[in-house]
N, C-alpha and C positions, 0 to 999 in steps of 0.2 A: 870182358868183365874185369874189374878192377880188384886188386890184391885183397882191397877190405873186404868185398862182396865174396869173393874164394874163404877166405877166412870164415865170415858169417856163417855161407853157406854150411859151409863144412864143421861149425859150431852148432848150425840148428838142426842137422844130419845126425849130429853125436849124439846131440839131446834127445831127437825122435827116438834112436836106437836103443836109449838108455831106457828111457818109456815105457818102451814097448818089450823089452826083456821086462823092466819089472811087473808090466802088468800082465805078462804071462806066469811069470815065476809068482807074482802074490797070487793068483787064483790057485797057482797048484801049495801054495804055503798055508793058506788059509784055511785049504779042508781039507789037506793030509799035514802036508810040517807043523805046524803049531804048537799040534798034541805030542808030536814026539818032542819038542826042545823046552817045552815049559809045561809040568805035570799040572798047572792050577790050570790049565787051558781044556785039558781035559771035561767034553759035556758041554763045553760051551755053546751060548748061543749065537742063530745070525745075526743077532744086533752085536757081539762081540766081533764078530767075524767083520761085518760090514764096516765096524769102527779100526780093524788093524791094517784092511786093506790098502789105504792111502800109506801106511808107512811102512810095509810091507813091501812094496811097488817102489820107495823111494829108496831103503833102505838093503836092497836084496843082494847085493854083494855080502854084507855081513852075516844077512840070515843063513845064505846059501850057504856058508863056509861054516858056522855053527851046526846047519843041518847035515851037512856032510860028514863032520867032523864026530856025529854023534854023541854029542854031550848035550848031556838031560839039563842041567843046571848053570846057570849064569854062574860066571868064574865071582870066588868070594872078594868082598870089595877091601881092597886095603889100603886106604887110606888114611892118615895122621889124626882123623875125629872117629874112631873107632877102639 
């Protein structure tokens, strides 16, 4: 096998993996974490649920670390238009 193909491979490896964590980790974020890191999430519906899922799954390194982290509320924005 040639160096680029070991490369690929081992790129399309990382990817599956990354995948397949988040789409473990959004099923468990979706109906338990949600409600604890964002209070308007609270009641929601499966169409809300079914709509976070895709970025939940892409994004679960950050969620995880907020869920964990136990903070209810997105840190205040402070930016130079405020």
């Amino acid at each position: 096998m040639a160096a680029y193909e070991t490369v690929a491979s081992v790129a399309v490896t990382a990817f599956c993996a990354y995948a397949l964590a988040g789409a473990v980790f959004a099923v468990f974020f979706v109906t338990l974490g949600v409600q604890r890191i964002d209070a308007l999430a609270k009641g929601s519906g499966p169409a809300f649920r079914m709509l976070i899922f895709p970025a939940s799954a892409a994004l679960w390194p950050l969620l995880l670390s907020r869920w964990l982290s136990g903070r209810t509320e997105p840190p205040a924005e402070r930016s130079p238009h405020r």
